[in-house]
FIROZA-570495 format. One record per atom (N, C-alpha, C, O): y, z, x; residue in three letters; atom name; residue number from 1. Coordinates in steps of 0.1 Angstrom, whole numbers, m for minus. Atoms other than C-alpha are relative to their C-alpha. Layout:
<atoms>
<atom <Y; Z; X>; "ALA"; "CA"; NUM>
...
</atoms>
This chain:
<atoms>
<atom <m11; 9; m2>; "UNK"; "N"; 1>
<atom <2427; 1044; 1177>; "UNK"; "CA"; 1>
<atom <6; m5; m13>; "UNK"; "C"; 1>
<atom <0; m3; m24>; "UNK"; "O"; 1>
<atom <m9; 9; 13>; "UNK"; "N"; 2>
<atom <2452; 1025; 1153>; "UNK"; "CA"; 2>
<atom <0; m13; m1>; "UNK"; "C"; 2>
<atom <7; m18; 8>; "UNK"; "O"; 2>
<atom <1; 10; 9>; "UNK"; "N"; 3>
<atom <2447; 996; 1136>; "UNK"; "CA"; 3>
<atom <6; 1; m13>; "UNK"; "C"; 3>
<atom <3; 10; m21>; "UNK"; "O"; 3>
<atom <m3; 3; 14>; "UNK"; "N"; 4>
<atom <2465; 981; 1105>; "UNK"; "CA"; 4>
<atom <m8; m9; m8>; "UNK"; "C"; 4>
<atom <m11; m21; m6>; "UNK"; "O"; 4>
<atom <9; 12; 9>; "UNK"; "N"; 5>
<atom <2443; 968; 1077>; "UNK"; "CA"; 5>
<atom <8; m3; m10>; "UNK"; "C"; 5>
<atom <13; 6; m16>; "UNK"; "O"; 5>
<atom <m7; 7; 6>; "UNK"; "N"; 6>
<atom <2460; 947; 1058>; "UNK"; "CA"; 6>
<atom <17; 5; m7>; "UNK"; "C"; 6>
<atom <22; 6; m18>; "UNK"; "O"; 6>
<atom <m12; m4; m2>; "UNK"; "N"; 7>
<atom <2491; 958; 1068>; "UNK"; "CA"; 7>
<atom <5; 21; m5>; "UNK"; "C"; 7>
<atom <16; 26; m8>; "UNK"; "O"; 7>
<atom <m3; m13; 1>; "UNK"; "N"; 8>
<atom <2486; 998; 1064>; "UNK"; "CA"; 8>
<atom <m7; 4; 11>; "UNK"; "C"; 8>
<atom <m19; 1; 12>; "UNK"; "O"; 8>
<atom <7; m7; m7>; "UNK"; "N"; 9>
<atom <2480; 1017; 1092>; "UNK"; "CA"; 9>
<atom <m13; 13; m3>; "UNK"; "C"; 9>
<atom <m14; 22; m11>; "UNK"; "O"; 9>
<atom <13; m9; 6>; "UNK"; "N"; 10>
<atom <2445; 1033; 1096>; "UNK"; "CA"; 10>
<atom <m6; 5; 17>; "UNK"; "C"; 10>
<atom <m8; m2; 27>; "UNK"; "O"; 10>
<atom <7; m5; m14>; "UNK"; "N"; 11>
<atom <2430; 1054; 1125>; "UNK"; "CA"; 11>
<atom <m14; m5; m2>; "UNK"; "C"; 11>
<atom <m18; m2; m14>; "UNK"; "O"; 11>
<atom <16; m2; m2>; "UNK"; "N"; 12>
<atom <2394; 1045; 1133>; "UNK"; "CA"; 12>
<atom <m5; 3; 15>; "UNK"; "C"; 12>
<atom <2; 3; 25>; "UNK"; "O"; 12>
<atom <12; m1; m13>; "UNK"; "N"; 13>
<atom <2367; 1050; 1159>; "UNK"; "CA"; 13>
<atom <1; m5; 5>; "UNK"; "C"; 13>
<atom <0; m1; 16>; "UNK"; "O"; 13>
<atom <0; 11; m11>; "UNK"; "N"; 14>
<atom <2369; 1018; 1175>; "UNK"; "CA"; 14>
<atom <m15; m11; m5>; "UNK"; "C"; 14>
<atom <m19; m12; m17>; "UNK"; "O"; 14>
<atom <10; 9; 5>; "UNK"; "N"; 15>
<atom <2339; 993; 1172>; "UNK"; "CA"; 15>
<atom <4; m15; m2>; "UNK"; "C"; 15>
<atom <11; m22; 5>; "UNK"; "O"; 15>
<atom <m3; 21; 0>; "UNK"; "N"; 16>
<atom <2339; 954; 1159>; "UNK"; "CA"; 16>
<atom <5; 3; m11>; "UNK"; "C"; 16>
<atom <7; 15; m15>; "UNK"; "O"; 16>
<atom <m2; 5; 12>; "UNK"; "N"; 17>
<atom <2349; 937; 1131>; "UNK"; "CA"; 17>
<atom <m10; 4; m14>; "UNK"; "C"; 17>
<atom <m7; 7; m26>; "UNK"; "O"; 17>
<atom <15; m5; 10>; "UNK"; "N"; 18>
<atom <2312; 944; 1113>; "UNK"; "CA"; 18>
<atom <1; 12; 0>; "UNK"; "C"; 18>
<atom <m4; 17; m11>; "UNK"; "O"; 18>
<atom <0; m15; m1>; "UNK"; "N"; 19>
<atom <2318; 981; 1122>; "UNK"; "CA"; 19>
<atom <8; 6; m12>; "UNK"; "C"; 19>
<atom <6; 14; m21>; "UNK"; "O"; 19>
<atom <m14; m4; 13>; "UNK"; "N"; 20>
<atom <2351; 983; 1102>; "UNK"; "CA"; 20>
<atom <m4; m6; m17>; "UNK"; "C"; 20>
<atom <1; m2; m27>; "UNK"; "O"; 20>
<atom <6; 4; 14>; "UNK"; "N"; 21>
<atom <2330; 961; 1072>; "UNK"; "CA"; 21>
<atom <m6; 12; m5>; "UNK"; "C"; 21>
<atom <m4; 16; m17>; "UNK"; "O"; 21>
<atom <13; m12; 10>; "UNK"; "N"; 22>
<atom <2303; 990; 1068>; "UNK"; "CA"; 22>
<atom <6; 7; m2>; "UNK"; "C"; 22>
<atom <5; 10; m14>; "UNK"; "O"; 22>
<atom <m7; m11; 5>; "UNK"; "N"; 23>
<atom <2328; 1016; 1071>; "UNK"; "CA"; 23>
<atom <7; m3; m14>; "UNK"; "C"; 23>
<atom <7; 7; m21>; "UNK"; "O"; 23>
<atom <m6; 6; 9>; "UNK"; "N"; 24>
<atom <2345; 997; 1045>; "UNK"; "CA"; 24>
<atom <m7; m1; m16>; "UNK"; "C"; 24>
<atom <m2; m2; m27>; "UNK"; "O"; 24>
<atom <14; 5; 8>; "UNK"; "N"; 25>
<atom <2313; 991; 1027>; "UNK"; "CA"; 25>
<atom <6; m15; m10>; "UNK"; "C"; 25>
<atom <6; m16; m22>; "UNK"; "O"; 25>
<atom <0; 14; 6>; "UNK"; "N"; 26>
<atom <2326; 951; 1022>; "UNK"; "CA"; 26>
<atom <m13; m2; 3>; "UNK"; "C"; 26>
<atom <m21; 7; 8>; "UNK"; "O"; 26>
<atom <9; 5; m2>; "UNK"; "N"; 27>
<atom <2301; 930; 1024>; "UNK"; "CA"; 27>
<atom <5; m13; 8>; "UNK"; "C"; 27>
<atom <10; m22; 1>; "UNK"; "O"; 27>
<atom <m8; 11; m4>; "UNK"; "N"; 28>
<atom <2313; 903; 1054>; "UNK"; "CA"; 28>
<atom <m4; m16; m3>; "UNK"; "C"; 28>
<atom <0; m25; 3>; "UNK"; "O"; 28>
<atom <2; 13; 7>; "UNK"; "N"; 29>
<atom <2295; 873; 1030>; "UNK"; "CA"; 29>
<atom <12; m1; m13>; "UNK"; "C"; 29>
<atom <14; m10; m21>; "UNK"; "O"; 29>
<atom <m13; 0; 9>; "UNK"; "N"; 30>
<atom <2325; 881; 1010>; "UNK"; "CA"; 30>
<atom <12; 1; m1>; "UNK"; "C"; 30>
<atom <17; 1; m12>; "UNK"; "O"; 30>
<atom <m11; m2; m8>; "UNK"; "N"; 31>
<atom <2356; 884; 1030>; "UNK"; "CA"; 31>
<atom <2; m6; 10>; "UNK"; "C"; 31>
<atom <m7; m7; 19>; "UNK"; "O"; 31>
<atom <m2; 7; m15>; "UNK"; "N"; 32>
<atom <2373; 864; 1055>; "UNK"; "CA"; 32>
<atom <9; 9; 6>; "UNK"; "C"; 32>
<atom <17; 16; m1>; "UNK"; "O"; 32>
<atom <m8; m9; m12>; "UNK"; "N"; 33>
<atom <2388; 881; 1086>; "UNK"; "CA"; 33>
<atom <11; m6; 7>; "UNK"; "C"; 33>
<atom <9; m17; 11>; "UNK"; "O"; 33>
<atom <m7; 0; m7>; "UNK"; "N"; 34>
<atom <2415; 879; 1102>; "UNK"; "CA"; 34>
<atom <4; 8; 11>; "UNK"; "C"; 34>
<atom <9; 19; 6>; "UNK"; "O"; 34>
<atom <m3; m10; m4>; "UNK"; "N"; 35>
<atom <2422; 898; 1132>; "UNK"; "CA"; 35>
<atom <15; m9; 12>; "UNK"; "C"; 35>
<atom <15; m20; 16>; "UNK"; "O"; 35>
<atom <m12; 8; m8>; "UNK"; "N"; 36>
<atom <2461; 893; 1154>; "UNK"; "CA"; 36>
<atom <3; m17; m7>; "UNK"; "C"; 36>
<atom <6; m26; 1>; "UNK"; "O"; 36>
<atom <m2; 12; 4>; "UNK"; "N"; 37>
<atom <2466; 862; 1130>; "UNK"; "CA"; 37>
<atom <m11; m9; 2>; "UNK"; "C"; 37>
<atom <m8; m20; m1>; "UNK"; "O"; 37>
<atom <12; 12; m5>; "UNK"; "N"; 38>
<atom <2432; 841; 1141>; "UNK"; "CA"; 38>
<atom <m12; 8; m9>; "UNK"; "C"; 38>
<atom <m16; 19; m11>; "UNK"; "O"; 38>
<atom <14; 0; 12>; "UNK"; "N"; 39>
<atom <2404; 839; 1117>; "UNK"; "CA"; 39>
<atom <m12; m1; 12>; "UNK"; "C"; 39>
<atom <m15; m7; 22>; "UNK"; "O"; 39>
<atom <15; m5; m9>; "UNK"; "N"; 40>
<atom <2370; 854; 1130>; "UNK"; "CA"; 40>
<atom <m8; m6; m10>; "UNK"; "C"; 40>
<atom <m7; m6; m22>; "UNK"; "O"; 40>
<atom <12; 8; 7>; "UNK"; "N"; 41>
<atom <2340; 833; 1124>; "UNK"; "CA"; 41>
<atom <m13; 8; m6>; "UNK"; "C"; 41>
<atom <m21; 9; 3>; "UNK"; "O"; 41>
<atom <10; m5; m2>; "UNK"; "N"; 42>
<atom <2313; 852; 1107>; "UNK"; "CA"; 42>
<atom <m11; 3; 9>; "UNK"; "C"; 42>
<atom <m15; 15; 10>; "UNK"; "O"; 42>
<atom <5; m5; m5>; "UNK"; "N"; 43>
<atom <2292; 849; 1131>; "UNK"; "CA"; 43>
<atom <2; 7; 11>; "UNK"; "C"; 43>
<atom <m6; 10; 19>; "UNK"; "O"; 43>
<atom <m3; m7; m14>; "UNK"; "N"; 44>
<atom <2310; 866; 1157>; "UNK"; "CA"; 44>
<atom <10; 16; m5>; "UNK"; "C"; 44>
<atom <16; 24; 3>; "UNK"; "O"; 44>
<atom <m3; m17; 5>; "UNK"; "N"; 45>
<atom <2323; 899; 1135>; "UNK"; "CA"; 45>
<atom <m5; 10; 6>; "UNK"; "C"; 45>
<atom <2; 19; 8>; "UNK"; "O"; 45>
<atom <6; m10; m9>; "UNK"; "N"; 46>
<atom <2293; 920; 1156>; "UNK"; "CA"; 46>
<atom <8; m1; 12>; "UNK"; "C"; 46>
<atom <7; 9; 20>; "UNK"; "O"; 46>
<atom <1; m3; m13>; "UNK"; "N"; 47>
<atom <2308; 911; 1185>; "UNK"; "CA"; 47>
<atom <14; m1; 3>; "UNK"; "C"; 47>
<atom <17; 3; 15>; "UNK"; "O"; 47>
<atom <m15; m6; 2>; "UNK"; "N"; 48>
<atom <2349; 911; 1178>; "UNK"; "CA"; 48>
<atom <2; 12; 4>; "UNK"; "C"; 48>
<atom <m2; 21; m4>; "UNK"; "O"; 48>
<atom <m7; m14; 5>; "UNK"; "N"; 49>
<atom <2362; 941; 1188>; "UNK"; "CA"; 49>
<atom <12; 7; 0>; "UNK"; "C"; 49>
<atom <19; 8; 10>; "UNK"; "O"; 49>
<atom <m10; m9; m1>; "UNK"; "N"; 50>
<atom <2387; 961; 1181>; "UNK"; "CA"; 50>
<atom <10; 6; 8>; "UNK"; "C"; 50>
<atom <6; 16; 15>; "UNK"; "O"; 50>
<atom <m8; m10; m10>; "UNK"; "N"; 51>
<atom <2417; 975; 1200>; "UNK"; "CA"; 51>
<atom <13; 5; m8>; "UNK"; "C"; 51>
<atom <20; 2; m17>; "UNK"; "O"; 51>
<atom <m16; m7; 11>; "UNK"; "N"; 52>
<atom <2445; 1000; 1196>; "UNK"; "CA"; 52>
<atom <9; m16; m1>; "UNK"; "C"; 52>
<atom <10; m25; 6>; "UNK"; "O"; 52>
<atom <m10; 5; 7>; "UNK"; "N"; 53>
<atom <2472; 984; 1173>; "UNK"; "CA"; 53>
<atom <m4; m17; 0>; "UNK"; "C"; 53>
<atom <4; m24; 5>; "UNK"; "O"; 53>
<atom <1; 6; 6>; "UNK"; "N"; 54>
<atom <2455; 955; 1161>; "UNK"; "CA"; 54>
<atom <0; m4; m14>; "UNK"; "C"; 54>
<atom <m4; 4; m22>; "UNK"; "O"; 54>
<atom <m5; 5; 15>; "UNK"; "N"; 55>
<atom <2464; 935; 1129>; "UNK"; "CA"; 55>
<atom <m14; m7; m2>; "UNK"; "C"; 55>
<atom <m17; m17; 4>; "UNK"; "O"; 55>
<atom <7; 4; 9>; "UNK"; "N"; 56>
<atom <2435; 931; 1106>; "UNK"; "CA"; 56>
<atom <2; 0; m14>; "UNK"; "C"; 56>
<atom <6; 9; m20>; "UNK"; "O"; 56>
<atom <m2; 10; 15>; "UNK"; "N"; 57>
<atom <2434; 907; 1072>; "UNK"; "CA"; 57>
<atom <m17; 2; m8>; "UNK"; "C"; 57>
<atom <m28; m2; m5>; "UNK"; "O"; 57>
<atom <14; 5; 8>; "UNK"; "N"; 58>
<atom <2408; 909; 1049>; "UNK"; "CA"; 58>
<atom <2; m9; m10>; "UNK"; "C"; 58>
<atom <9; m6; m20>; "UNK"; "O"; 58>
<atom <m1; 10; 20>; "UNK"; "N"; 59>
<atom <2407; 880; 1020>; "UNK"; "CA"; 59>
<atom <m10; m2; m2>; "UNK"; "C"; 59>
<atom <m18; m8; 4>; "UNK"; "O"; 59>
<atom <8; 3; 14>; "UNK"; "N"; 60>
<atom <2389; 883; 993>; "UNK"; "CA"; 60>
<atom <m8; m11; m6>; "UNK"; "C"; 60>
<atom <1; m19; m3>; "UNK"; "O"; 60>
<atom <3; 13; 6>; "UNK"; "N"; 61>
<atom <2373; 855; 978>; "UNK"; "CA"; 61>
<atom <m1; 6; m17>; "UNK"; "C"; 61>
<atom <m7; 16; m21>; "UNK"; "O"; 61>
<atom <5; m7; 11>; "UNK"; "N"; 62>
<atom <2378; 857; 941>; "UNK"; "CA"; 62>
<atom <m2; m17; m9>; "UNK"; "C"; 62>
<atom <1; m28; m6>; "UNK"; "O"; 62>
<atom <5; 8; 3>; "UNK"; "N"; 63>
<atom <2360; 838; 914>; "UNK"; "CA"; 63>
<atom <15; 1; m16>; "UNK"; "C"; 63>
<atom <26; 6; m20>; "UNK"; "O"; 63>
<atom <m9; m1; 18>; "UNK"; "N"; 64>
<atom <2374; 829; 878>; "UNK"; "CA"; 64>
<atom <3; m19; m6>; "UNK"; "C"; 64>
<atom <m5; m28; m7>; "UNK"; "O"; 64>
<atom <m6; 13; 5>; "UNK"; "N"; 65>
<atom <2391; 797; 865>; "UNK"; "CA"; 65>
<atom <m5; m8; m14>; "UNK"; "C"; 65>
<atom <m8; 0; m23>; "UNK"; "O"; 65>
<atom <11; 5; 4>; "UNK"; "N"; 66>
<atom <2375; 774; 844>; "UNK"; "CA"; 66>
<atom <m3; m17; 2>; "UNK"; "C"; 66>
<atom <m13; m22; m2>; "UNK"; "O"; 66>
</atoms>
């Protein structure tokens, strides 16, 4: 199926939110999700899933400043 991650279309297998992490190899203690505009709660990335032509966001968390 098709899915856009962060706005580039990408075929995958299907699965959750955590499925698309490993393939990814993020780590989801380090990324917030977005899927269709609505922010997915960590704990519920296993159990999100996926369908054709959904919009997924990954943000980053980045460090720095001082």
């Amino acid at each position: 199926m098709q899915v856009k991650v962060n706005g580039k279309a990408e075929e995958i297998q299907g699965g959750t939110v955590l499925d698309l992490l490993k393939i990814k190899k993020i780590e989801p203690q380090m990324v917030a999700v977005e899927v269709n505009d609505k922010m997915i709660d960590r704990d519920h990335l296993a159990t999100t899933q996926l369908t054709e032509g959904d919009q997924v966001e990954f943000l980053f968390y980045m460090g720095g400043g001082r």
